[in-house]
BATI-368559 format. One record per residue (C-alpha): x, y, z. Coordinates in steps of 0.25 Angstrom, whole numbers, plus 5000, padded with zeros to 4 digits. Layout:
+------+------+------+
|   px |   py |   pz |
+------+------+------+
|    X |    Y |    Z |
...
+------+------+------+
END
This chain:
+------+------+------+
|   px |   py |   pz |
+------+------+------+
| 5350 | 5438 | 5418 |
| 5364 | 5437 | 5426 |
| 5366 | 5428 | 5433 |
| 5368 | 5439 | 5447 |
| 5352 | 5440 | 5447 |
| 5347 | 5427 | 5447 |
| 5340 | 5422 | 5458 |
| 5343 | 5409 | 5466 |
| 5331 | 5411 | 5476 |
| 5324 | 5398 | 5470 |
| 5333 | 5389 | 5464 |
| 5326 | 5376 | 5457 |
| 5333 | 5364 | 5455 |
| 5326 | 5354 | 5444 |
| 5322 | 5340 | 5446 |
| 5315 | 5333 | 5436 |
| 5313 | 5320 | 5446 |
| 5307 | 5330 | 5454 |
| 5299 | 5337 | 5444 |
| 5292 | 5325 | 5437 |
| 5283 | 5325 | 5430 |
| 5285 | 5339 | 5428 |
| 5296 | 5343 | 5417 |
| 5307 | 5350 | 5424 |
| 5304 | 5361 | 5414 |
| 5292 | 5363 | 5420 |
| 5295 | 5362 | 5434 |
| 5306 | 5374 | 5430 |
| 5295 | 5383 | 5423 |
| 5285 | 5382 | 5437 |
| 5297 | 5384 | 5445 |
| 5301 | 5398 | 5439 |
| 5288 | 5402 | 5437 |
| 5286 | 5400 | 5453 |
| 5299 | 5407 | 5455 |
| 5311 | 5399 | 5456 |
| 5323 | 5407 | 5453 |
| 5335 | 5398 | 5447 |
| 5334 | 5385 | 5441 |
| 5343 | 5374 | 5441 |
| 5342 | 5362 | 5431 |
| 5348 | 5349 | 5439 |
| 5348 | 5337 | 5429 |
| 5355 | 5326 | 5434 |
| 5351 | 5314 | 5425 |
| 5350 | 5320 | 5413 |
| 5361 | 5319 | 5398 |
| 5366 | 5332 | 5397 |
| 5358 | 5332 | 5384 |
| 5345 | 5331 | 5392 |
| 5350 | 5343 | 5403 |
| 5352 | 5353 | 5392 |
| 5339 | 5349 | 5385 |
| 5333 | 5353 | 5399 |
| 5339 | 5364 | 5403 |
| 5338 | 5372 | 5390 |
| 5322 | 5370 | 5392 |
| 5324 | 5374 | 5408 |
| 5334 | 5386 | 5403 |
| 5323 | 5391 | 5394 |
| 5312 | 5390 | 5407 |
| 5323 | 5398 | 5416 |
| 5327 | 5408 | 5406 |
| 5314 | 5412 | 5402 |
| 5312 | 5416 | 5417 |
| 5326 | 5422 | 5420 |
| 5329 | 5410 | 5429 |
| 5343 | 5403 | 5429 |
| 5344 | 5389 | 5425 |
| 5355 | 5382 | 5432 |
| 5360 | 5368 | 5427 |
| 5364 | 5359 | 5439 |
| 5377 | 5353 | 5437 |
| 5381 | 5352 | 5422 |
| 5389 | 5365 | 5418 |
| 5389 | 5361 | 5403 |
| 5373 | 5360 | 5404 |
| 5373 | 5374 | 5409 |
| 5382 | 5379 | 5398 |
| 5375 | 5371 | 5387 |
| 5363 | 5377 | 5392 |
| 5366 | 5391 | 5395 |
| 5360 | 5389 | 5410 |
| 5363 | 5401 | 5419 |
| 5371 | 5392 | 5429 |
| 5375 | 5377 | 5433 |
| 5374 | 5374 | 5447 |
| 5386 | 5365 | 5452 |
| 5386 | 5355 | 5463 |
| 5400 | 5351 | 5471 |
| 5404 | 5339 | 5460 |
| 5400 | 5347 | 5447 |
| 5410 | 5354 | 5440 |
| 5419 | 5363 | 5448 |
| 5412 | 5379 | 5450 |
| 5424 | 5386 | 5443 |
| 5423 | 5376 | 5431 |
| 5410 | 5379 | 5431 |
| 5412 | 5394 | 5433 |
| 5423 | 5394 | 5421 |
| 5413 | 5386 | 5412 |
| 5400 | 5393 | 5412 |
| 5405 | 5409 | 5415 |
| 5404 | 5420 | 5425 |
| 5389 | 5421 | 5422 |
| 5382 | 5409 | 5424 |
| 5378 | 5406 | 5438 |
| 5384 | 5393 | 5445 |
| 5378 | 5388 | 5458 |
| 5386 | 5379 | 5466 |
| 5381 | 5367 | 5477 |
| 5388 | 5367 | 5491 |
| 5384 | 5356 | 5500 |
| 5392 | 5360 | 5513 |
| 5398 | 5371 | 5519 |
| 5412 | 5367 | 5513 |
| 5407 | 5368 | 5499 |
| 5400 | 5381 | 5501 |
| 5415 | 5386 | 5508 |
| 5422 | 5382 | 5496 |
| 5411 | 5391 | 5485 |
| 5413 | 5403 | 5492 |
| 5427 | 5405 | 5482 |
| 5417 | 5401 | 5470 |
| 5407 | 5412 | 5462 |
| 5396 | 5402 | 5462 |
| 5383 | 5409 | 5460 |
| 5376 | 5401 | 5470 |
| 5378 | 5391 | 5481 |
| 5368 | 5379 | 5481 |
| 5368 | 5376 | 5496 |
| 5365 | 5360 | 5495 |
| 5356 | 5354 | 5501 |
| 5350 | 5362 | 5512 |
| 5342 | 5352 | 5517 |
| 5343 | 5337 | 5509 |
| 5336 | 5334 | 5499 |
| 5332 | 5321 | 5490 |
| 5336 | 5328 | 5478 |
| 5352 | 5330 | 5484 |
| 5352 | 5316 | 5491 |
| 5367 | 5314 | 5487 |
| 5370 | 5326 | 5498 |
| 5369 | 5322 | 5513 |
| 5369 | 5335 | 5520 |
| 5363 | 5348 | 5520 |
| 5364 | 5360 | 5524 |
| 5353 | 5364 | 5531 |
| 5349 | 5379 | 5535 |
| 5360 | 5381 | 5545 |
| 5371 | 5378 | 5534 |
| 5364 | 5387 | 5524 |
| 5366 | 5398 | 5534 |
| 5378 | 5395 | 5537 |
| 5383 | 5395 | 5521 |
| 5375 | 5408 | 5521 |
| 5383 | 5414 | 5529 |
| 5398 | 5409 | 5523 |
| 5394 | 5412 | 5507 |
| 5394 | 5423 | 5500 |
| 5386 | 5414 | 5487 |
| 5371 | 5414 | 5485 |
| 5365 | 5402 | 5491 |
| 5354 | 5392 | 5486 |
| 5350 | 5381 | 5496 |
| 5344 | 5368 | 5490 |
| 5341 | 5354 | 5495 |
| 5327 | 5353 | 5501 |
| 5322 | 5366 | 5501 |
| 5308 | 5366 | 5499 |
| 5298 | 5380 | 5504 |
| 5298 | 5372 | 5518 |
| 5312 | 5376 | 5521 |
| 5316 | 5388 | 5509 |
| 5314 | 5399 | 5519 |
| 5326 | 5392 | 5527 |
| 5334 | 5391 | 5519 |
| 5332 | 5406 | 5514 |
| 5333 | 5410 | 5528 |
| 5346 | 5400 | 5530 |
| 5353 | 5408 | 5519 |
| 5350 | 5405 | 5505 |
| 5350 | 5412 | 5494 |
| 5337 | 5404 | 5488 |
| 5334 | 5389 | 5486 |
| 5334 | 5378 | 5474 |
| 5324 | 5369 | 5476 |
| 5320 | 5355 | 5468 |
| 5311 | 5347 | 5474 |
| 5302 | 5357 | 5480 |
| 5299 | 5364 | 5465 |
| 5303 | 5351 | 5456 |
| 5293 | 5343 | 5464 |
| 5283 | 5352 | 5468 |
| 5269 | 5352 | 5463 |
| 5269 | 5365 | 5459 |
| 5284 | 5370 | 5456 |
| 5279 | 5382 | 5453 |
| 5273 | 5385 | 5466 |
| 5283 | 5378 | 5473 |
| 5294 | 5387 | 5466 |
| 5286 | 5400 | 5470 |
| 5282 | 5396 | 5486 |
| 5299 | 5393 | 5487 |
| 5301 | 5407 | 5479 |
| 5293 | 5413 | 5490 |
| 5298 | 5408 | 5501 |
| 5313 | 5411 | 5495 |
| 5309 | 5426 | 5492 |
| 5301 | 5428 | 5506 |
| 5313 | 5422 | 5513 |
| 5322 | 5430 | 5507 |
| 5314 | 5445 | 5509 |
| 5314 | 5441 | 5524 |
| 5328 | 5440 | 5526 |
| 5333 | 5454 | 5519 |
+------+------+------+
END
């Protein structure tokens, strides 16, 4: 599949701390099944020996459905892996770097904490913005301040990129942040931790897709 027709509506972000005792393999599988749309592997403690081990097993889940897997961080991950993307924060390598290194047709989504940083990746191709976080989070504890639904719609309307909120969404508050202008939501906690990820992936889908057929 090109990378043009994927779909960022529901972006999920793994946790293994968050999906014990569940194998994160497992929490991916329920997740698609239920209808998350992009998956991105986020490995912070791991070698890079164990990384690749996981994402090959995760790549082969996502693959098999026609859902992208998109390594958080690590652009020599991605290429050892043949992931569909790497996802890049503000400290990782550099977009254009990244760019040079992986190709015109593997998708690379970029972070932007504040409006400055969102100014400045208008003059980059990124595939997606990660607008970050919307609301705070535990999981992003190192960032202070969030955007909240009036910065969202006031990215909205200076960007010509898609936009993927993330930071405490959860199906309480995805509607709002559909309506404040994303593109779709990433999620971690409210799939990796959830009883049923499954269910939990399809109620967010839901709302996402309802959402989204009310504003057109």
């Amino acid at each position: 599949m090109r990378k043009e027709q994927y779909n960022f509506s529901l972006y999920l972000v793994t946790d293994r701390n968050l999906s014990r005792p569940r194998s994160i393999e497992e929490v991916v599988k329920l997740a698609i099944e239920g209808g998350v749309t992009a998956v991105q592997l986020r490995e912070k403690d791991s070698s890079t020996r164990e990384f690749i081990e996981i994402a090959k097993r995760i790549k082969e889940i996502t693959a098999s459905s026609n859902i992208p897997l998109i390594i958080n961080d690590r652009v020599d991950i991605a290429l050892a892996v043949d992931a569909d993307g790497v996802h890049l924060g503000q400290t990782d390598m550099p977009y254009h770097i990244a760019r040079k290194i992986m190709g015109k047709n593997k998708i690379i989504g970029l972070s932007v904490e504040n409006m400055e940083q969102a100014t400045e990746a208008e003059e980059l191709d990124v595939d997606y913005l990660g607008v970050s976080p919307i609301f705070t989070t535990p999981t992003k504890s190192e960032l202070q301040t969030q955007w909240g639904l009036e910065g969202l719609s006031k990215l909205r309307q200076k960007t010509k990129h898609i936009l993927v909120g993330i930071g405490g969404i959860n199906a309480s508050n995805a509607q709002s942040v559909i309506e404040a202008g994303a593109d779709g939501i990433a999620v971690v906690s409210a799939i990796c931790s959830a009883s049923d990820p499954r269910k939990s992936a399809s109620e967010l889908r839901e709302i996402v897709d309802k959402t989204k057929r009310k504003m057109l």
